[in-house]
N, C-alpha and C positions, 0 to 999 in steps of 0.2 A: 615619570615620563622621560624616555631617552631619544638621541638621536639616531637613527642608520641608514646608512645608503643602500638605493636600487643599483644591482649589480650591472640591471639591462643599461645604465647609463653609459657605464664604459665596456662595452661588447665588444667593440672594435679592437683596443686593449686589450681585454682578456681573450680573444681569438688570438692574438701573436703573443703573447704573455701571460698565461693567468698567474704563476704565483710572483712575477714580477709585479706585476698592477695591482694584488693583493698587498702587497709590501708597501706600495706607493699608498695605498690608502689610509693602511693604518699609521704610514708616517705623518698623515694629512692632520691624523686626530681621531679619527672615525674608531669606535670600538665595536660596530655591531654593522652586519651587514645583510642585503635582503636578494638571496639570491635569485634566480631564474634558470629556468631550462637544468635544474642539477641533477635531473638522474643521470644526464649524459655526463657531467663532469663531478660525481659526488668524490672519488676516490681524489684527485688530485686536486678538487676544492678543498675538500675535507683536512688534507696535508695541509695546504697553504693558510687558513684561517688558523688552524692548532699552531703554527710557527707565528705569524702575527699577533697571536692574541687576542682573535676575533672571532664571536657569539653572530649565531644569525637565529635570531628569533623566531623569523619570517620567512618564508620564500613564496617564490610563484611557483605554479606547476598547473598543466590544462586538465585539468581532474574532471572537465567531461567528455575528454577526445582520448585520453591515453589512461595506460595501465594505474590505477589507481592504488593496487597494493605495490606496484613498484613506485610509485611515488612516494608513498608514505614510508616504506622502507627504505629508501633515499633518505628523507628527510626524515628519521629516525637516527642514522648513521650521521647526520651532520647537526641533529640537536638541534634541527626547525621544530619548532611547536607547535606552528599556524603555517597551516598551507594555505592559501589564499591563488585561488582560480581567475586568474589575469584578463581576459579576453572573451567576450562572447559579442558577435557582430551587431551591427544593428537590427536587422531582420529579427534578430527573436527577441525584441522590447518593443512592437509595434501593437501586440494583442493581450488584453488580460489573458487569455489561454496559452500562449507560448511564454510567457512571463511565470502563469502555474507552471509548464513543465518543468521548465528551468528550475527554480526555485525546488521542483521536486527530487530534480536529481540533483541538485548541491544537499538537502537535505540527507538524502540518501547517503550520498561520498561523509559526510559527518557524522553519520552512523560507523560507518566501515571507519573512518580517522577515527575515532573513539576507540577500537580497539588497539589500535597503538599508540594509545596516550595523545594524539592530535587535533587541534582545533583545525574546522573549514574554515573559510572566508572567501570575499569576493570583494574583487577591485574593479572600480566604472571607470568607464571615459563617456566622451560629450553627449554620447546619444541615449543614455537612460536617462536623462535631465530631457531633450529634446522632446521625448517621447510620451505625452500627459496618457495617464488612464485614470476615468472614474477620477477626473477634476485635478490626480495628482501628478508628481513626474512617475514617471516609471521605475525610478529606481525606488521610491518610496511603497511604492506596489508593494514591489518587491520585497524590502525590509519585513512586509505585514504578514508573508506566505511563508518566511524563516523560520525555522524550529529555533527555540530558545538560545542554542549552546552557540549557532554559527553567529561568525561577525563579519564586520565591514571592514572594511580598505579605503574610506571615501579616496579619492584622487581630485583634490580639489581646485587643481587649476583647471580639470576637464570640468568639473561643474561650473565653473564658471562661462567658462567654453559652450559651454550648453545651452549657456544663459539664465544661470541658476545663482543665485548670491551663495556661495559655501558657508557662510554663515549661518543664516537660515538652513541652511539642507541640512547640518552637522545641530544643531538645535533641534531638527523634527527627526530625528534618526539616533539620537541618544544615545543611549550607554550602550547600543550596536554595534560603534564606532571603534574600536581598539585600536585604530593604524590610521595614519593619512598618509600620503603622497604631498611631499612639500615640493611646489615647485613655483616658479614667479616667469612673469615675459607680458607679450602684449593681447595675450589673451584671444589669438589667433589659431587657428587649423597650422601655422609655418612653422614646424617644431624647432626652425633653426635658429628662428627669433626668440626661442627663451631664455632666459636670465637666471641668475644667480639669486636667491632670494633676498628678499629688498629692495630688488632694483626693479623689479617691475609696476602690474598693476593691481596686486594679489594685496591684501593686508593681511601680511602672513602672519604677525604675530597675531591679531583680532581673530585669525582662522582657528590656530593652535588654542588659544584659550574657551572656542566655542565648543570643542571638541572634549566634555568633562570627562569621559570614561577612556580616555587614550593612554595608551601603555611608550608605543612607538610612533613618533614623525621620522618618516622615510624622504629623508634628499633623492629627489629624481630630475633629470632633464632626459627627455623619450630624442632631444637632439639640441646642439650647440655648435653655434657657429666659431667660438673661441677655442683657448687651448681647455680642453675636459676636466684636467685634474686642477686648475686655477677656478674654475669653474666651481666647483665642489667645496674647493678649500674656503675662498670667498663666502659661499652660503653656511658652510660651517661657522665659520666665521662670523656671519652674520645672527644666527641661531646662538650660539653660545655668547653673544656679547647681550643680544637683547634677554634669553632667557636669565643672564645673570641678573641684569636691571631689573626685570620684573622680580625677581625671587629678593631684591636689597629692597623693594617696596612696599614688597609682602605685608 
């Protein structure tokens, strides 16, 4: 299991900067990063990670709204593996049937990523937890309507958010899981009240260790009311001193 950052965290930065902010990360520590929105920026990402030294495993891309062989060809060029489909509103986790459809066309886009060597996946926020069908959360539905090969993103400060223990969610969703979203704060809708991991309400190492089948933990703040890259560093920081502890316990 390794660590890498969501790129959406410093957006703001990389709109006036990207192979500066890219530099500033890998100075941070970070060896792997999880982009977003890169078919728009794959060519002068693509530069700037090969100069740093930095693997992106992972990215996002809206693989049910946009071109899907330009994505995958995107993230082909830049050595993503796992596309992982960010965003789907609340409206369509309200019904077992619009929950099937979903589920049918991420299947689908996993067939098509297959042919360029890529894994699908999908990342939640608070409303697939909000949302019970047939006794369970919605995102759990969900999990059951997957074809074998796709995986998950859980994002588990939004299950919490939800009102979901991540714990438990990352326990009934199993070796699905290959990525989390690590993030900490007060466990609010106010994205600008999130924290640097450890300092909030998240037990983020109890999170990481529930998750058996995890390849990558992704540092994410979706907003920060502090300076961004202290931000980051901090949680690195925190991730690398306790992941040490546990593995001298081992």
């Amino acid at each position: 299991m390794s660590y890498s950052l969501q790129l959406y965290t410093l957006r703001n930065a990389i709109s006036e900067d990207l192979p500066g902010t890219i530099k500033k990360v890998a100075d941070i520590g970070f060896t792997q990063v999880e982009p977003y929105n890169f078919v728009a920026t794959a060519k002068e990402l693509g530069a700037a990670l090969k100069e740093n030294g930095l693997t992106a495993p992972s990215g996002h891309a809206p693989l049910m709204s946009q071109d899907q062989d330009e994505i995958f060809t995107a993230a082909k060029e830049l050595g993503i593996s796992t596309v992982i489909d960010p965003f789907l509103p609340a409206e369509h986790w309200q019904t077992a049937e619009d929950i099937q459809a979903t589920a049918a066309k991420l299947n689908a886009a996993a067939k098509k990523g297959a042919g360029y060597g890529i894994r699908v996946g999908y990342h939640n926020h608070a409303w697939e937890l909000e949302s019970i069908i047939d006794g369970r959360t919605a995102l759990e539905y969900f999990e059951s309507l997957l074809d074998p090969e796709l995986v998950l993103e859980v994002d588990t400060y939004w299950v919490a958010v939800g009102g979901q223990d991540p714990v438990d969610i990352l326990a009934k969703l199993g070796d699905r899981v290959k990525f989390i979203h690590i993030k900490d704060g007060p466990l609010t809708t106010d994205n600008k009240a999130q924290q640097p991991a450890g300092q909030g309400k998240v037990p983020v190492m109890d999170v990481i260790a529930a998750a058996k089948s995890l390849e990558v933990g992704v540092v994410e703040f979706d907003d920060y009311a502090g300076d961004i890259f202290e931000g980051i560093a901090e949680s690195l920081a925190f991730l690398n001193s306790n992941t040490a502890a546990e593995g001298a316990h081992a």
